[in-house]
C-alpha positions as CSV (number, residue, x, y, z in Angstrom):
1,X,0.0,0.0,0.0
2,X,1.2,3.1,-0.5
3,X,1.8,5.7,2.2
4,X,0.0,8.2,0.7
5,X,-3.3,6.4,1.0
6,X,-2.4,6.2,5.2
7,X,-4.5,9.2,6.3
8,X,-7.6,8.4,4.4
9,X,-7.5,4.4,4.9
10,X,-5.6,4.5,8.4
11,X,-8.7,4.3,10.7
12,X,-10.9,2.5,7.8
13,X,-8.3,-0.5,7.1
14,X,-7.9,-1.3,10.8
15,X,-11.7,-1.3,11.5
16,X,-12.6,-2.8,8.4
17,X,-9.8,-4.4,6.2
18,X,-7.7,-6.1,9.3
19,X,-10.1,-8.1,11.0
20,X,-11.5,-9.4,7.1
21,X,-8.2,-10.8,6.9
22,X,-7.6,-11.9,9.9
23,X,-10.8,-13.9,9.4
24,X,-9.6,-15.1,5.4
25,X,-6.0,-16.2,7.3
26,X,-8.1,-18.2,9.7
27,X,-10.1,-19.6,7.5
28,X,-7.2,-20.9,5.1
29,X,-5.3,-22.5,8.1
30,X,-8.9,-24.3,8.5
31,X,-8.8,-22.6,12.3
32,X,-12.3,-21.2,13.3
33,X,-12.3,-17.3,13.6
34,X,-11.9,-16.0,17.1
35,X,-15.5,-15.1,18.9
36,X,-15.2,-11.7,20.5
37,X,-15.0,-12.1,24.3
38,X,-17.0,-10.6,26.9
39,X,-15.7,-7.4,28.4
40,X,-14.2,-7.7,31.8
41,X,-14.1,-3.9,32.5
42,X,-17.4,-1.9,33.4
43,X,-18.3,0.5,31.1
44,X,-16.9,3.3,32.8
45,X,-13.7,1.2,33.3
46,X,-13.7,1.1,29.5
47,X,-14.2,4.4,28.9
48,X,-11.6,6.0,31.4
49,X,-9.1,3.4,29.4
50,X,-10.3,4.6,25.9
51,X,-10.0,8.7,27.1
52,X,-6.2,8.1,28.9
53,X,-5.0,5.9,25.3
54,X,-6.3,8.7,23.5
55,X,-4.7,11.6,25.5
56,X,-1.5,9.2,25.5
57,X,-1.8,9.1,21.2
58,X,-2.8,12.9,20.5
59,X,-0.4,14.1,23.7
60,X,0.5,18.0,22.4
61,X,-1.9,17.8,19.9
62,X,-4.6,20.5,19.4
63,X,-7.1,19.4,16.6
64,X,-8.0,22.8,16.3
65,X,-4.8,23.4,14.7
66,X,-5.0,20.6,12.3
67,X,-4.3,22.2,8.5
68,X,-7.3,22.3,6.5
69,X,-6.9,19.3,4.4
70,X,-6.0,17.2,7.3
71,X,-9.5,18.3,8.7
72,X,-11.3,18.1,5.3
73,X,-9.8,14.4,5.2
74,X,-11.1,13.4,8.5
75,X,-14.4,14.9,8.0
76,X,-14.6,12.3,5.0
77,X,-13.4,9.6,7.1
78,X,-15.8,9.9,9.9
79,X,-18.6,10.7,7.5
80,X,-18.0,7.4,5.5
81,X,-17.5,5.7,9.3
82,X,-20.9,7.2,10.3
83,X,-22.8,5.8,7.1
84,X,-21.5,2.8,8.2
85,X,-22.5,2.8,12.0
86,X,-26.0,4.7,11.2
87,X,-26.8,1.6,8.9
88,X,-26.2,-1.8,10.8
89,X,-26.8,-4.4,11.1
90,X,-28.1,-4.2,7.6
91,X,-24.8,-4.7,5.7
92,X,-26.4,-3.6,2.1
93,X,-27.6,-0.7,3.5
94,X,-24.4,0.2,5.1
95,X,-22.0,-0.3,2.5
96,X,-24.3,1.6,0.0
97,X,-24.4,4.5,2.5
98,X,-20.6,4.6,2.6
99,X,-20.4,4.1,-1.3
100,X,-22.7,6.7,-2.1
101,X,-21.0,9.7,0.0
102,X,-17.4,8.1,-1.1
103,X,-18.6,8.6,-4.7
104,X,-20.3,12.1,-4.3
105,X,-17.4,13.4,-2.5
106,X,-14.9,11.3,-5.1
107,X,-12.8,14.8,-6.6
108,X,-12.1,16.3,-2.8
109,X,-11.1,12.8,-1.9
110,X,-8.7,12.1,-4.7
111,X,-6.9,15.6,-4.6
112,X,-6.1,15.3,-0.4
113,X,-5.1,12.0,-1.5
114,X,-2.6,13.5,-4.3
115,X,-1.9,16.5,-1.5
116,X,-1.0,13.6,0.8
117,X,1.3,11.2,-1.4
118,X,3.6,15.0,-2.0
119,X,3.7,15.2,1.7
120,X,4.4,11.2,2.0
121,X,6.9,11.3,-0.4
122,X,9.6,11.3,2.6
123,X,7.4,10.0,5.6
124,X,9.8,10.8,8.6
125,X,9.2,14.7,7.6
126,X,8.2,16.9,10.1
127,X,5.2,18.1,7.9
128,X,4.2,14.2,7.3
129,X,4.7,13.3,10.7
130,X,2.4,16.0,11.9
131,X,-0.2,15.6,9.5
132,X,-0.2,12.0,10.8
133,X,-0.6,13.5,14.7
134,X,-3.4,15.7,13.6
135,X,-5.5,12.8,11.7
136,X,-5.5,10.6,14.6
137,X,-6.2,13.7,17.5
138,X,-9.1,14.5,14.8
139,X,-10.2,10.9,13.9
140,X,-10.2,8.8,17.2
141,X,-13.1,9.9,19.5
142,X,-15.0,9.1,16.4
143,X,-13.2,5.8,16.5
144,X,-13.8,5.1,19.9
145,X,-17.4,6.0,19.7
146,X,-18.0,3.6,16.2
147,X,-15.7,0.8,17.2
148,X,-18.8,-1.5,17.9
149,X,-20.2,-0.8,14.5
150,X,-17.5,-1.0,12.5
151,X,-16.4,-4.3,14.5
152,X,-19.8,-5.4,13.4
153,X,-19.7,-4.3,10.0
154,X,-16.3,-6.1,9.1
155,X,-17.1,-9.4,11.1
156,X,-20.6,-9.6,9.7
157,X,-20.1,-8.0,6.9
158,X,-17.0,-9.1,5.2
159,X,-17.8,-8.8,1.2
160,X,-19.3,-6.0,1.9
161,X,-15.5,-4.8,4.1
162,X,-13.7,-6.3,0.8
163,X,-15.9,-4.1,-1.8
164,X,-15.8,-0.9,0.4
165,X,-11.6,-1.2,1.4
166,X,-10.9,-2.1,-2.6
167,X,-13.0,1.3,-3.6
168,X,-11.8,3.2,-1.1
169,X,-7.8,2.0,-1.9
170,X,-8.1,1.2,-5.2
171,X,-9.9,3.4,-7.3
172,X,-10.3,6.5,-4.7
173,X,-6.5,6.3,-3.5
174,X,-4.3,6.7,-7.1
């Protein structure tokens, strides 16, 4: 994968893309896929652990100060995550939500991915590096909040995962 497609497929690919294959790996060593476990922490346990890993990941960071296509990227990102979460369980109806704003918003999308790949070019710069900060200090209360939806969606919904990942990184991230 390119690095130029990280900020726009970072959060999708771990929420939808990694646990598809994980599943496909299992599958071909003819292991059964892991079933989620129960929680063991209450909920406020939970979420006290989700707000201190999320100061420890965006330490320094003010979103507010994100550069405009950083924020115009996340925006996209947590709109096509909220298609997503607003639709399941119905995985139809979820993927063409995400499709449909992914395809409307298809020119903004390609040109922050082609601002992106000039900034990715050399990914230890302090302009990529920051860019990265800022996507994750803007992206992951959304994460937090969706991670139940968009672990159902790519355990449930795993052609549905395959066709959304492969528009979203193939056609939508060159």
């Amino acid at each position: 994968m390119k690095i130029a497609k990280i900020e726009l497929l970072a959060v999708l690919m771990l929420l939808v893309a990694f646990p598809v294959l994980a599943q496909q790996a299992d599958k071909a060593k003819g292991k059964a896929a892991p079933q989620p476990q129960p929680a063991t922490m209450s909920a406020e346990e939970q979420a006290a652990a989700q707000k201190a890993a999320l100061q420890m990941m965006t330490k320094g960071v003010d979103p507010a100060k994100a550069p405009a296509d950083v924020k115009k990227m996340a925006m996209h990102v947590k709109a096509i995550m909220t298609a997503i979460a607003k639709n399941m369980p119905d995985c139809q109806e979820a993927v063409a939500a995400a499709t449909a704003y992914a395809s409307k918003h298809k020119a903004e999308i390609d040109a922050l991915n082609a601002r992106f790949k000039e900034i990715q070019k050399d990914p230890k710069s302090n302009k990529a590096m920051e860019y990265g900060r800022y996507m994750m200090a803007l992206l992951m209360p959304s994460m937090m909040e969706m991670q139940e939806a968009m672990t159902q969606f790519s355990q449930k919904c795993t052609e549905q995962a395959k066709q959304l990942s492969k528009l979203l990184g193939g056609k939508m991230g060159q």
